[in-house]
Backbone of each chain as ProteinMPNN parsed JSONL, in Angstrom:
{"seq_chain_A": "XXXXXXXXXXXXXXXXXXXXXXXXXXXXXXXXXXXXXXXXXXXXXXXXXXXXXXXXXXXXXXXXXXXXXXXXXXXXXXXXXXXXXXXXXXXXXXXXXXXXXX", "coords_chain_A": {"N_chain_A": [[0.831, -1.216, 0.0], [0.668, 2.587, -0.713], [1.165, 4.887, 1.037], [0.929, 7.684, 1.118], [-1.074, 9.019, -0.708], [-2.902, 9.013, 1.537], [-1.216, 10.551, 3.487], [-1.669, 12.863, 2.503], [-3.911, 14.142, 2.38], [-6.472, 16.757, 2.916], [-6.773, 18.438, 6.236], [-8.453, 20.221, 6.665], [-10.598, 19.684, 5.379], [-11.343, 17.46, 5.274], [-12.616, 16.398, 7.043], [-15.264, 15.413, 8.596], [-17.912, 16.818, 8.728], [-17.422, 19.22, 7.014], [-16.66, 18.055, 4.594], [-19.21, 17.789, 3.109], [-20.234, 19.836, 2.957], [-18.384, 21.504, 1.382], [-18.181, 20.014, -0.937], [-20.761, 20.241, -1.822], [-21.002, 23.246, -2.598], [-19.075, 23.401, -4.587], [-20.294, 22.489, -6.482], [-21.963, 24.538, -7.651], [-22.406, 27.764, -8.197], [-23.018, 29.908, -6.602], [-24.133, 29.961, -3.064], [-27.191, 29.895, -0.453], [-27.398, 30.56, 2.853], [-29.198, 29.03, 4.169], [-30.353, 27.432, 1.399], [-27.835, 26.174, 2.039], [-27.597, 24.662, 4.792], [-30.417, 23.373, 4.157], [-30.417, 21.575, 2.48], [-28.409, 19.913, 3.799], [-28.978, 18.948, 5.816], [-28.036, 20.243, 8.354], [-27.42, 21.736, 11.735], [-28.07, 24.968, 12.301], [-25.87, 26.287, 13.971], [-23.977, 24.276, 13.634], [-23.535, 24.395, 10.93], [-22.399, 27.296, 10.572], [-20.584, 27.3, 12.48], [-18.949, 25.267, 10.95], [-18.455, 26.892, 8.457], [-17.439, 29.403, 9.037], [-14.634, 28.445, 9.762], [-14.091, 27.176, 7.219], [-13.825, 29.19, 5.938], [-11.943, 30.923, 7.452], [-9.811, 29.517, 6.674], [-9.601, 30.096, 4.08], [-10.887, 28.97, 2.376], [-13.53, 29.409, 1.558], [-15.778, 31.937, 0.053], [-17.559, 34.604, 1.431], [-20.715, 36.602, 1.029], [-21.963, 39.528, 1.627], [-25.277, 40.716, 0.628], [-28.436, 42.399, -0.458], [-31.779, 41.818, -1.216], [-34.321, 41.965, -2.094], [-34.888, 43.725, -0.043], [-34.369, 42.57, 2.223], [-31.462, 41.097, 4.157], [-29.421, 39.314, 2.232], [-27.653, 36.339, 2.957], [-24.285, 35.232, 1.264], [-22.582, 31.906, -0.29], [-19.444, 30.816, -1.051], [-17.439, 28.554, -3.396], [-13.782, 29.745, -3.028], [-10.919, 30.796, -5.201], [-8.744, 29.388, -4.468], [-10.234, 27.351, -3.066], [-11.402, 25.639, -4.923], [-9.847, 24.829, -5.885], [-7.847, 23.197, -4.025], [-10.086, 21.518, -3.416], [-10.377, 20.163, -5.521], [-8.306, 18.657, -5.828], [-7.889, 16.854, -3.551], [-10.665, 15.324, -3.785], [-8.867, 14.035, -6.382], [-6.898, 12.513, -4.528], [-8.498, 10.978, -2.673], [-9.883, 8.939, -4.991], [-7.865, 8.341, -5.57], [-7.285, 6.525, -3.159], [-9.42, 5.048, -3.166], [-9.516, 3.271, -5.648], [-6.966, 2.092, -4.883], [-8.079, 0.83, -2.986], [-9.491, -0.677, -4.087], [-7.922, -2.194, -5.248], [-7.435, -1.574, -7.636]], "CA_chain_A": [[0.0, 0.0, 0.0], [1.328, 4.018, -0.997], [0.32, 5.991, 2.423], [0.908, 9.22, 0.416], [-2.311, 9.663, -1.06], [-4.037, 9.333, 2.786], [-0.83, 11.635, 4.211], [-1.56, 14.248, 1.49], [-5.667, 14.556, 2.564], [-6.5, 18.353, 3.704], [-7.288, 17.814, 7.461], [-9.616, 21.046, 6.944], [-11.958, 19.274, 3.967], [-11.446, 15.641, 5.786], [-13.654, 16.815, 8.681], [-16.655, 14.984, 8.101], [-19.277, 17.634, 8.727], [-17.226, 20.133, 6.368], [-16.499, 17.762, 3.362], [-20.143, 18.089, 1.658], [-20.252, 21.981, 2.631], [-17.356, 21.617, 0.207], [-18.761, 18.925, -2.464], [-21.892, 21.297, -2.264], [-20.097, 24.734, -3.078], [-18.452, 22.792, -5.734], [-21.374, 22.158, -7.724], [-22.824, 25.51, -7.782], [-21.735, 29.038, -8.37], [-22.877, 29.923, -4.955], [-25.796, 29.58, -2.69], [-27.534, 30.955, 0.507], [-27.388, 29.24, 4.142], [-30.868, 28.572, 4.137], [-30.158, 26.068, 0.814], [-26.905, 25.006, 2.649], [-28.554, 23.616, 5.68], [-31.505, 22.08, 4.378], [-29.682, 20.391, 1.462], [-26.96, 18.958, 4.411], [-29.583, 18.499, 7.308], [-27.481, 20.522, 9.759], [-28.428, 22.513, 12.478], [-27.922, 26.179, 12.25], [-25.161, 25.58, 14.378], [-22.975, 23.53, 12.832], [-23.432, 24.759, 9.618], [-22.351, 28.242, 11.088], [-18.898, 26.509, 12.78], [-18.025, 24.469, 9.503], [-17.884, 27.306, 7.253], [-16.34, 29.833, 9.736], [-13.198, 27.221, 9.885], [-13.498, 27.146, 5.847], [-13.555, 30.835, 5.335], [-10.762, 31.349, 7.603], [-8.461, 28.701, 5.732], [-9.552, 30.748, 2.502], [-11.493, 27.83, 0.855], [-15.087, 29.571, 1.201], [-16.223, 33.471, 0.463], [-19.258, 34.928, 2.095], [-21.197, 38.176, -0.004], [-23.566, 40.1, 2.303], [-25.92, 41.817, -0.255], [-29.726, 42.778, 0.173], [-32.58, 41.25, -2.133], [-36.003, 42.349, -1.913], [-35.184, 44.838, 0.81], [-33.502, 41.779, 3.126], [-30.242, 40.874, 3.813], [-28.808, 37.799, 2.056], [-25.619, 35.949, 2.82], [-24.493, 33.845, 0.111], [-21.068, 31.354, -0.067], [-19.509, 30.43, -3.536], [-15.915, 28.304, -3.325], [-12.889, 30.95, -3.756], [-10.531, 30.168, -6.113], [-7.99, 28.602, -3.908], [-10.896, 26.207, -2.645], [-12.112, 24.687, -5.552], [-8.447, 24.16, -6.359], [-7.418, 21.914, -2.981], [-11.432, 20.382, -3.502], [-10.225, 19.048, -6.819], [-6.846, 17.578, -5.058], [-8.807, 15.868, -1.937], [-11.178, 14.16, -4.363], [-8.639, 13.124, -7.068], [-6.566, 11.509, -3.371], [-10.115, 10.025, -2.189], [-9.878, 8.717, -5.94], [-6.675, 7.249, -5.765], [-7.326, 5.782, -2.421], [-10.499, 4.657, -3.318], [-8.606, 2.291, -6.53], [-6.128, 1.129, -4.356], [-8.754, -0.143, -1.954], [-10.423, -1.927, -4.608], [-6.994, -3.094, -5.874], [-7.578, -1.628, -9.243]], "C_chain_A": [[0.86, 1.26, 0.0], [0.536, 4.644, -0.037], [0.77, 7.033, 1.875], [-0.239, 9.94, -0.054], [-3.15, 10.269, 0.617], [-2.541, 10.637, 3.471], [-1.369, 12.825, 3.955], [-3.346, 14.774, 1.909], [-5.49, 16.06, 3.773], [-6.946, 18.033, 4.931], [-8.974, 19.036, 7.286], [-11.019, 20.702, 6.317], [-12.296, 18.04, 4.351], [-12.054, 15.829, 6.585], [-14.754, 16.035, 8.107], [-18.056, 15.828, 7.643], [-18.912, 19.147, 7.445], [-16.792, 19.353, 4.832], [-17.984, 18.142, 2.803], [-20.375, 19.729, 1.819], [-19.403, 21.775, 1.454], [-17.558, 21.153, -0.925], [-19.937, 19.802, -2.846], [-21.975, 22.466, -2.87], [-19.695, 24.606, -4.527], [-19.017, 22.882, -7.002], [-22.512, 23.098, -8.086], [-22.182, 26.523, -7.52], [-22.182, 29.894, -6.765], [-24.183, 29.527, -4.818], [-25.51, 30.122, -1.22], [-27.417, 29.885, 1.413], [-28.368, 28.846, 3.963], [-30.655, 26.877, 2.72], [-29.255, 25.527, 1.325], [-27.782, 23.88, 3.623], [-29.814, 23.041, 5.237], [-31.184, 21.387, 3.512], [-28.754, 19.467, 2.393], [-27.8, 18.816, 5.421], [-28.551, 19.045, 8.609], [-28.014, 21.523, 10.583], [-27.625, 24.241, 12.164], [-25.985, 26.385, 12.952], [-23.812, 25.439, 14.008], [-22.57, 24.186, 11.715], [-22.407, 26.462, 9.643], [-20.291, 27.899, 11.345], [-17.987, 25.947, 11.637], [-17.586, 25.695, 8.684], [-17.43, 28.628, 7.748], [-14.802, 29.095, 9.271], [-13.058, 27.47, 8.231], [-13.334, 28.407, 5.65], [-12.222, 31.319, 5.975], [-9.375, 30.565, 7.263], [-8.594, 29.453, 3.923], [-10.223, 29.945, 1.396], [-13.155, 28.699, 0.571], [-15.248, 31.28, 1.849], [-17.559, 33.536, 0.879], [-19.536, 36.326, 1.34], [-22.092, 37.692, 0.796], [-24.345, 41.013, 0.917], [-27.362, 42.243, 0.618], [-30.944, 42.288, -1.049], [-33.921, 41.326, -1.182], [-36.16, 43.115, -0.345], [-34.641, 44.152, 2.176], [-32.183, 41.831, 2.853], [-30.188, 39.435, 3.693], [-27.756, 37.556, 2.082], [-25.568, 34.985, 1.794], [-23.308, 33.399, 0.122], [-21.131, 30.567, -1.478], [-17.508, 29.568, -2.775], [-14.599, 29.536, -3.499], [-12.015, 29.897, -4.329], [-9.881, 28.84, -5.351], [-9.037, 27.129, -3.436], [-11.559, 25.192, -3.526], [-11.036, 24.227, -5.89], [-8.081, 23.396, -5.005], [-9.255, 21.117, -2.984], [-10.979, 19.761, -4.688], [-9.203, 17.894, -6.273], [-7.125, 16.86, -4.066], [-9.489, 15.162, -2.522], [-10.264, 13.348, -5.243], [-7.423, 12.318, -5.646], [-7.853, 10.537, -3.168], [-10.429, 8.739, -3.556], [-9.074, 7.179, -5.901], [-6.735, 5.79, -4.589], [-8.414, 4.593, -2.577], [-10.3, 3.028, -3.873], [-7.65, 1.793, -5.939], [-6.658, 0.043, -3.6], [-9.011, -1.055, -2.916], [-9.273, -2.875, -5.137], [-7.493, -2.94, -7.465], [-6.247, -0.954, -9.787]], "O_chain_A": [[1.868, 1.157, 0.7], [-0.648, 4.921, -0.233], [1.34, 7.521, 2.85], [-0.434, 11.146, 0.1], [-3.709, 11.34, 0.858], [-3.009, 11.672, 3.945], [-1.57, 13.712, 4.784], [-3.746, 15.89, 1.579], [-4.843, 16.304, 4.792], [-7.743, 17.101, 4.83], [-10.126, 18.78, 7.638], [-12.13, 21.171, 6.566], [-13.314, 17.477, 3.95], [-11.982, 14.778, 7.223], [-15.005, 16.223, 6.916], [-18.873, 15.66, 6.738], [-19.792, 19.918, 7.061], [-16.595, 20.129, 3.897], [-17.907, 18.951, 1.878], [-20.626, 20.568, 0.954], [-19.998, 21.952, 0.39], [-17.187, 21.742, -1.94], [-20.13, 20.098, -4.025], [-22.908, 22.753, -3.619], [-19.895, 25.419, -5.429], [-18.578, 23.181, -8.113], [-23.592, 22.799, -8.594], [-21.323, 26.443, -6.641], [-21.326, 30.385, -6.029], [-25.026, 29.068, -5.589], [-24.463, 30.564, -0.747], [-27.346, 28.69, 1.129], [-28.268, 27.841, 3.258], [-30.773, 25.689, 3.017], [-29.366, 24.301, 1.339], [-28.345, 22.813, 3.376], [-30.311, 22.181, 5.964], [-31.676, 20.262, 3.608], [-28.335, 18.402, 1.94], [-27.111, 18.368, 6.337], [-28.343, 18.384, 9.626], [-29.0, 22.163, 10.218], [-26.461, 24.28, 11.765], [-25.051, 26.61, 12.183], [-22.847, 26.202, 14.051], [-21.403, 24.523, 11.516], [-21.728, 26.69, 8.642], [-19.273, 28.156, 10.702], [-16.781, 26.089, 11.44], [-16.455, 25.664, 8.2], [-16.901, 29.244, 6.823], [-14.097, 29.503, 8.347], [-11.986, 27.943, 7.854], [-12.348, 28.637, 4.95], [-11.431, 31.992, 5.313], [-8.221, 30.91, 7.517], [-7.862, 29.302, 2.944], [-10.22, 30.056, 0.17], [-13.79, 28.572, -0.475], [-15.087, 31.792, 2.957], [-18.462, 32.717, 0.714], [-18.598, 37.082, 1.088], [-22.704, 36.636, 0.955], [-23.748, 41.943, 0.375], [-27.471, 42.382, 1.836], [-30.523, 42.754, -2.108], [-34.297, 40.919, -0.083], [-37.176, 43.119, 0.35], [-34.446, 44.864, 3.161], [-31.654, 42.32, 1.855], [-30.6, 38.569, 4.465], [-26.852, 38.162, 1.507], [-26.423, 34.162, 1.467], [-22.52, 34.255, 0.523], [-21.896, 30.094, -2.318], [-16.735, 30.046, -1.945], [-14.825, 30.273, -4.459], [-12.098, 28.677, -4.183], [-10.248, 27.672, -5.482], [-8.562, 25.995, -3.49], [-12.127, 24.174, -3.131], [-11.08, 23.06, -6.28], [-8.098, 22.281, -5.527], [-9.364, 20.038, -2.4], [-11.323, 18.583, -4.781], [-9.3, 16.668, -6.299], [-6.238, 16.063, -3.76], [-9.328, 14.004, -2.139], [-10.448, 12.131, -5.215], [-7.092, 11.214, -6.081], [-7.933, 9.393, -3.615], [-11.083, 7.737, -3.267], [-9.274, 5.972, -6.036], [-6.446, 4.614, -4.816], [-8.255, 3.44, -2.175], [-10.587, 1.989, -3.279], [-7.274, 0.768, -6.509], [-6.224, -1.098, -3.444], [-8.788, -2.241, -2.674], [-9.479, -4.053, -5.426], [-7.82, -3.827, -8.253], [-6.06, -0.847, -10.999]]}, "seq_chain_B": "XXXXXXXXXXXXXXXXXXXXXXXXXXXXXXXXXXXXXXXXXXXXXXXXXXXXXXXXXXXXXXXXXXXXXXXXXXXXXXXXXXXXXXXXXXXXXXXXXXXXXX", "coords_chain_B": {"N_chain_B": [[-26.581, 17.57, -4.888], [-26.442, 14.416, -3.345], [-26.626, 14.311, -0.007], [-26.334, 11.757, 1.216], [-24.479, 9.78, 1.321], [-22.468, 11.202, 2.522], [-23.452, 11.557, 4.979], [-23.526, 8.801, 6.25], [-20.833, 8.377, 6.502], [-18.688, 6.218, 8.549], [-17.039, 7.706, 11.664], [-14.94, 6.416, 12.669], [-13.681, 5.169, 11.447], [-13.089, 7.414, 9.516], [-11.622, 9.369, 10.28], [-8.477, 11.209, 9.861], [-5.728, 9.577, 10.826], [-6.304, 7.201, 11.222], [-7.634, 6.352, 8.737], [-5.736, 5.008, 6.725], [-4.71, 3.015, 8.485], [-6.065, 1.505, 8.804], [-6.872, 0.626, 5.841], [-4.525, -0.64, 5.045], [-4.383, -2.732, 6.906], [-6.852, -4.016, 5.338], [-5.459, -4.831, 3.013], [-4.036, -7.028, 4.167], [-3.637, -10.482, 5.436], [-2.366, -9.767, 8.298], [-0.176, -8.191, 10.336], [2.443, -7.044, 11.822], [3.266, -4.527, 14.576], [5.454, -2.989, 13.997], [5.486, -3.343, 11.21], [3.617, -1.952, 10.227], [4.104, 0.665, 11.089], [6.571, 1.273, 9.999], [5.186, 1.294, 7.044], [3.315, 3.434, 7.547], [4.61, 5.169, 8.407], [4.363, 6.629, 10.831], [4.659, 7.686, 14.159], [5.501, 5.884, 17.558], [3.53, 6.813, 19.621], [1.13, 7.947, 18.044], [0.14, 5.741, 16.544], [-0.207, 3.511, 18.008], [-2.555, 4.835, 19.559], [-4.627, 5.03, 17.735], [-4.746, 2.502, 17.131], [-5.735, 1.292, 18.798], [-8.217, 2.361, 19.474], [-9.46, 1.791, 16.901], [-9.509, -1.14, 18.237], [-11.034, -1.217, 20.317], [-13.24, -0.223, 19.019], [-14.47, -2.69, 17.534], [-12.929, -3.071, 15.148], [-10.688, -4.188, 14.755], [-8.387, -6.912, 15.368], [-6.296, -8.076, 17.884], [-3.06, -10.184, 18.415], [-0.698, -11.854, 20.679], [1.79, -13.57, 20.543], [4.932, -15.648, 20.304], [7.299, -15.753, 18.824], [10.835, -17.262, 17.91], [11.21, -16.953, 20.651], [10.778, -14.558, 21.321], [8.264, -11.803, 22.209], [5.664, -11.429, 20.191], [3.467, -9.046, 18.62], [0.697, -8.966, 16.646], [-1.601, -7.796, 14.057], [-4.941, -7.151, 12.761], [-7.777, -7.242, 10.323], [-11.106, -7.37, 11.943], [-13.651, -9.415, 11.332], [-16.126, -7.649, 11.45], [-14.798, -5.223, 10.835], [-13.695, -5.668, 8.214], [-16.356, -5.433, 6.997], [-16.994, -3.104, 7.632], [-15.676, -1.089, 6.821], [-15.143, -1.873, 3.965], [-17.661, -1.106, 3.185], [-17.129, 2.113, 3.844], [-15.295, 2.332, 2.299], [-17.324, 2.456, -0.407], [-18.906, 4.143, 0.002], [-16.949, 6.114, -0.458], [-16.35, 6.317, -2.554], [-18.411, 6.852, -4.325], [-19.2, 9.451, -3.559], [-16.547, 10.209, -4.716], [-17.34, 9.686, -7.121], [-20.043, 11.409, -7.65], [-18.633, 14.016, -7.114], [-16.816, 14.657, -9.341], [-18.691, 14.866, -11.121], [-19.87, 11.887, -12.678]], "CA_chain_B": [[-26.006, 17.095, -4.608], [-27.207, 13.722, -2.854], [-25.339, 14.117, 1.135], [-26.571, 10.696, 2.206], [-22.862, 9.189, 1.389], [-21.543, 11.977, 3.755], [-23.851, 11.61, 6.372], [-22.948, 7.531, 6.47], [-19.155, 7.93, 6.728], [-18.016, 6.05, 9.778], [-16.48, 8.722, 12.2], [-14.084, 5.933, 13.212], [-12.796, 4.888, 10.061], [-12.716, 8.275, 8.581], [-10.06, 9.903, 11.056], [-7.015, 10.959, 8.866], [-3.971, 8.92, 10.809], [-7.205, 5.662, 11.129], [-8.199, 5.424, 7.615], [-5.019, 4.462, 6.381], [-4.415, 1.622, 9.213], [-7.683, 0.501, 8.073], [-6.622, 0.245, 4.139], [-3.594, -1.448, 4.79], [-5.101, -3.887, 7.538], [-7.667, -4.295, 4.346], [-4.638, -5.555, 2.336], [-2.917, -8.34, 3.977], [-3.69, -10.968, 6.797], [-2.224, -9.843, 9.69], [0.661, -7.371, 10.67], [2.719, -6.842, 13.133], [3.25, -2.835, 14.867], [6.623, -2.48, 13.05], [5.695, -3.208, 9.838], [2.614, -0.793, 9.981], [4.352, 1.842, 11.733], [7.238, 1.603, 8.938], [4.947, 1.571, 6.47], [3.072, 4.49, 7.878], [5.35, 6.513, 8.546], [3.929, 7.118, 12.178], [5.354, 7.607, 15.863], [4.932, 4.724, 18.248], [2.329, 7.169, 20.086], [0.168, 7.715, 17.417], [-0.12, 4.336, 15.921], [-0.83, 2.77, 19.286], [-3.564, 5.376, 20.116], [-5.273, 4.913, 16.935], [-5.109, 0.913, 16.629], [-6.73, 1.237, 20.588], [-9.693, 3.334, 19.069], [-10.211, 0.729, 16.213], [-9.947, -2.413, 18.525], [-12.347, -0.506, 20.992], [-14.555, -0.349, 17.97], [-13.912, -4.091, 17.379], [-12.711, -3.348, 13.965], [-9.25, -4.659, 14.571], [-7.959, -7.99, 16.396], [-4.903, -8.119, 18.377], [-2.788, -11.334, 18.664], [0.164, -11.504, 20.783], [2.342, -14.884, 20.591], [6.231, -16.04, 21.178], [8.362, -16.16, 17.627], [11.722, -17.119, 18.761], [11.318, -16.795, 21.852], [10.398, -13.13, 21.389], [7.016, -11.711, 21.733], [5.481, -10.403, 18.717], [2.33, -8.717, 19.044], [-0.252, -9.152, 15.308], [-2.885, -7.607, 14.19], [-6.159, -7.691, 11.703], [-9.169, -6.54, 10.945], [-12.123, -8.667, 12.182], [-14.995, -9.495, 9.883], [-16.881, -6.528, 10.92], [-13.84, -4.399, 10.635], [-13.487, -5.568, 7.256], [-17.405, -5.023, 6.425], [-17.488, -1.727, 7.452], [-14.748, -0.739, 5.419], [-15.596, -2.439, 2.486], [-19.126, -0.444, 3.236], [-16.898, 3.065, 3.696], [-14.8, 2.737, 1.052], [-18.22, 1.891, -1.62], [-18.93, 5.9, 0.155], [-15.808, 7.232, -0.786], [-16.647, 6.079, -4.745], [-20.036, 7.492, -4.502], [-18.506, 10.76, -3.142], [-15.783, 10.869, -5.609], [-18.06, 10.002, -8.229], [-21.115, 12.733, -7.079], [-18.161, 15.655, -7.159], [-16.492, 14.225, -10.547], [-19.815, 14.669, -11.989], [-20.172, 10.736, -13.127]], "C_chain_B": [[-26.757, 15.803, -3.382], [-26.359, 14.057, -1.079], [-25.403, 12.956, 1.957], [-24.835, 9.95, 2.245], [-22.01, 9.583, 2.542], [-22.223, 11.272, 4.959], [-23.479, 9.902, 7.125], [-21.811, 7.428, 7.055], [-19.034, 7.857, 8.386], [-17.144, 6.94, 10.297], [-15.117, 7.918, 12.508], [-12.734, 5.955, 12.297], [-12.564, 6.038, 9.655], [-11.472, 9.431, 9.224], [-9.354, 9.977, 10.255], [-6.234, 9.672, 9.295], [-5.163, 7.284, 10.907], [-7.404, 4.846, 10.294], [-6.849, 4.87, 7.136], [-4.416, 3.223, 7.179], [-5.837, 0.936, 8.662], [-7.08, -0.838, 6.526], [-5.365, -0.843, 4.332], [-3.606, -2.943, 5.94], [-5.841, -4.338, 6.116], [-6.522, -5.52, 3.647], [-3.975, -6.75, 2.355], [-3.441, -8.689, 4.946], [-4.108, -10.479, 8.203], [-0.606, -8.833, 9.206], [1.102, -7.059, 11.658], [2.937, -4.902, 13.498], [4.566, -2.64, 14.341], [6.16, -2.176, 11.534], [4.519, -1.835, 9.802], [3.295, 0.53, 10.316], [5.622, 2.259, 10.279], [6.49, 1.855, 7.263], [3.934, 2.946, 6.292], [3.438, 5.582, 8.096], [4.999, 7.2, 9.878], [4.63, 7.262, 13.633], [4.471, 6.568, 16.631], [3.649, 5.316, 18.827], [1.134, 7.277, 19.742], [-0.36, 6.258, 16.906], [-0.721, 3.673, 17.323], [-1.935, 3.349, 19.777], [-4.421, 5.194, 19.2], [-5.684, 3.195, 16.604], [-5.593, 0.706, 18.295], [-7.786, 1.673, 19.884], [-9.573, 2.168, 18.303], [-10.389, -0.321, 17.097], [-10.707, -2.217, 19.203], [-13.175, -0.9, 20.712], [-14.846, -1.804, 17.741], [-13.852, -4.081, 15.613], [-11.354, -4.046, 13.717], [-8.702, -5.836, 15.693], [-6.627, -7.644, 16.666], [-4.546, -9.894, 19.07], [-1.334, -11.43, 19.49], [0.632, -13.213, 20.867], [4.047, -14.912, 20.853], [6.9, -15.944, 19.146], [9.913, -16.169, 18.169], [12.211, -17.084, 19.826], [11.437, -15.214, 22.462], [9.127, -12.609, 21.257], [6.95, -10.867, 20.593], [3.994, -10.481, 18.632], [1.69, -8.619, 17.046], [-1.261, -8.189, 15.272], [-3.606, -7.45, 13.04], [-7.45, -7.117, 12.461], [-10.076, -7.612, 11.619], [-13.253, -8.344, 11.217], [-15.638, -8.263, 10.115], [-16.435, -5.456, 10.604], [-13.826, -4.28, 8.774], [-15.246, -5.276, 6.291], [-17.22, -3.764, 6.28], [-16.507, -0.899, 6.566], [-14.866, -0.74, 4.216], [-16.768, -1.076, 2.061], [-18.524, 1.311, 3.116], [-16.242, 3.368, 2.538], [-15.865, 2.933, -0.479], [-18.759, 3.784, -1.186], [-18.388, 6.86, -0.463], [-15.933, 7.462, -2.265], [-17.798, 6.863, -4.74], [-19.513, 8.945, -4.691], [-17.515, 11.233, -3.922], [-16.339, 11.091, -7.174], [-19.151, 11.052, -8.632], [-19.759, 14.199, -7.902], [-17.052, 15.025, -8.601], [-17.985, 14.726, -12.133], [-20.461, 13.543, -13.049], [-21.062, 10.194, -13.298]], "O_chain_B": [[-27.574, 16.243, -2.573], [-25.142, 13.944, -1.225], [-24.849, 12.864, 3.052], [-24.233, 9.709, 3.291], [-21.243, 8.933, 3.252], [-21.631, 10.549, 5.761], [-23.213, 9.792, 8.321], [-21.591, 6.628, 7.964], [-19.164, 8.749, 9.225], [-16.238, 7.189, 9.5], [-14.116, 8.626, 12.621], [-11.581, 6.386, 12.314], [-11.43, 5.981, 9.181], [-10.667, 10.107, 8.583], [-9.238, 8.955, 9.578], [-6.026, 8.778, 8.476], [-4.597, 6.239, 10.588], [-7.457, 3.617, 10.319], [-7.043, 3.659, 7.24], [-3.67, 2.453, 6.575], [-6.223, -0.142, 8.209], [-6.962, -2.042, 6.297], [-5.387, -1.878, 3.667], [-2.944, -3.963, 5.751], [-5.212, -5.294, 5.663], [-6.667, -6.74, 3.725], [-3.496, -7.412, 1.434], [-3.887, -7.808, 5.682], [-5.113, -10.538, 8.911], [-0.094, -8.8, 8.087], [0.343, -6.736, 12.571], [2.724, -4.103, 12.586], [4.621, -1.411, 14.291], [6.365, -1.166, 10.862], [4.845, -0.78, 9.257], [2.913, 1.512, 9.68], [5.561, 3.329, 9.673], [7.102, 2.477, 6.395], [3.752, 3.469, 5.193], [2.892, 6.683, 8.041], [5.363, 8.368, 10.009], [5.329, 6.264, 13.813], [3.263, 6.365, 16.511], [2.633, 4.633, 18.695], [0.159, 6.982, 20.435], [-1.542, 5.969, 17.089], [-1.923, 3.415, 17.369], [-2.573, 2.603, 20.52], [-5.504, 5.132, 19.781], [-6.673, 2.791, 15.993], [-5.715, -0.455, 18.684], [-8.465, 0.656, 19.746], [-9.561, 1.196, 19.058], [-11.537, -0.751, 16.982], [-11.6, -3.049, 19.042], [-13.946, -1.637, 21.326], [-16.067, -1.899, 17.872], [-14.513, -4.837, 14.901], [-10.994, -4.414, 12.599], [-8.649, -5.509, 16.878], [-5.897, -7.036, 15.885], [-5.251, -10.593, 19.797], [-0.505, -10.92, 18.736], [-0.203, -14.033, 21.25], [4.438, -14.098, 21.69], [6.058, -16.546, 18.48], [10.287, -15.194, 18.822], [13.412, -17.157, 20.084], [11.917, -14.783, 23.51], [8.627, -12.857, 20.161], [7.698, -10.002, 20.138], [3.335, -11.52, 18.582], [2.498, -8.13, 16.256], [-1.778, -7.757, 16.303], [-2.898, -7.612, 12.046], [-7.928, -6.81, 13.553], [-9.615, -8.742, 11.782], [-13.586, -7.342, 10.585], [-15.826, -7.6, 9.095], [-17.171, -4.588, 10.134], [-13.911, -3.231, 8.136], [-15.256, -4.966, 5.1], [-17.229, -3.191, 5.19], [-16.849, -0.123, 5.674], [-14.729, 0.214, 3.451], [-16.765, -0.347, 1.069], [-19.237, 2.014, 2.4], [-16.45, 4.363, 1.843], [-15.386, 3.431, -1.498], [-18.939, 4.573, -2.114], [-18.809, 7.934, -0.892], [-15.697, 8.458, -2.948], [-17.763, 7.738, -5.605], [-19.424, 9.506, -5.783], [-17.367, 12.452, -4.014], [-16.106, 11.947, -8.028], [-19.186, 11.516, -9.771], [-19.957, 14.982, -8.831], [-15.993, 15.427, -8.119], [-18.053, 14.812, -13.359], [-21.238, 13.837, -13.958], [-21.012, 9.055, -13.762]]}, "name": "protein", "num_of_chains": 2, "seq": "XXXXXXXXXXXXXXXXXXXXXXXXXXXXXXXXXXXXXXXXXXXXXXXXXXXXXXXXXXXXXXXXXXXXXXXXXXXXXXXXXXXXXXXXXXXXXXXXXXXXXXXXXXXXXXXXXXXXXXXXXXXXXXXXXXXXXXXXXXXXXXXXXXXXXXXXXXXXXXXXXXXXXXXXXXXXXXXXXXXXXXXXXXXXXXXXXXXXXXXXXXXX"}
C-alpha cells in the first residue's frame, strides 16, 4: 500500500461535517445558508462553525448583499478552494482504486 | 447534490492517521506494529492510540504470541472491521463520483 495519497488529505476538507459543505459549493456558483442547511440536514449551528473554519483557511467566500429589501448571505468556493477540492477528491480517488486493488 | 454518502461515513474509520491503518489492515492478513508503523510513517504514540480506538470499535484484532522466543504482538481486521470498510470505502466512490460529476 502508498500511504501518500491518505498523508496528502487536507485535514480542513477531511472533517466529516465540512467535506459536503465543500462537495456542495463545488457544484454551484454559490448559494444561501438557508439552501446550505436544508440540502446537508445541519443545524444552524454547525453549519455556522463548519464554514467559519473554511472561510478562515480561505477555501469559502461569504457576499452580504440585500434582495427584496432583506439581507442575504451567500457562499460560492474561492478560487484557492475549488483548487485543494479538486486535489482531496482526485486523493479520495486514488485511495479509493487502491482499496479496490484496481 | 445527494449528502446521504456523507452523512454515512463512519467517524471511526474516517479519522485521517485511522483510515489508512484501516486500508492497509484491508490488504494483507495480519501485521505486526513495526511493519505498519514503517509503512506508515507514524510515531509509536500515534499508531498505538489509533489501533486502541479501532480495537475498541472491534474493527481490529490483536494477537500476541512467542516467535523465537520473542514476543510479537499481530494484528487484523475482524470481519466486521473488514465489512465496514468495504461499506466506507463503496462511500468514498459514490462521493468521488457525485463531485467528478459521473
Amino acid at each position: 500500500m502508498n500511504p501518500e495519497p491518505f498523508l496528502q488529505l487536507d485535514r480542513v476538507i477531511h472533517e466529516k461535517g465540512r467535506l459536503p459543505i465543500m462537495a456542495l459549493l463545488a457544484a454551484a456558483p454559490q448559494l444561501s445558508f438557508t439552501e446550505m442547511r436544508d440540502t446537508l440536514k445541519m443545524t444552524d449551528g454547525n453549519l455556522t462553525a463548519h464554514v467559519r473554519t473554511l472561510h478562515e483557511a480561505g477555501y469559502v467566500s461569504v457576499t452580504k448583499a440585500f434582495q427584496g429589501g432583506r439581507p442575504l448571505t451567500t457562499y460560492s468556493l474561492t478560487k484557492q478552494g475549488r483548487k485543494v477540492f479538486t486535489s482531496y477528491i482526485d486523493l479520495l480517488e486514488q485511495i479509493v482504486q487502491q482499496s479496490k486493488g484496481k
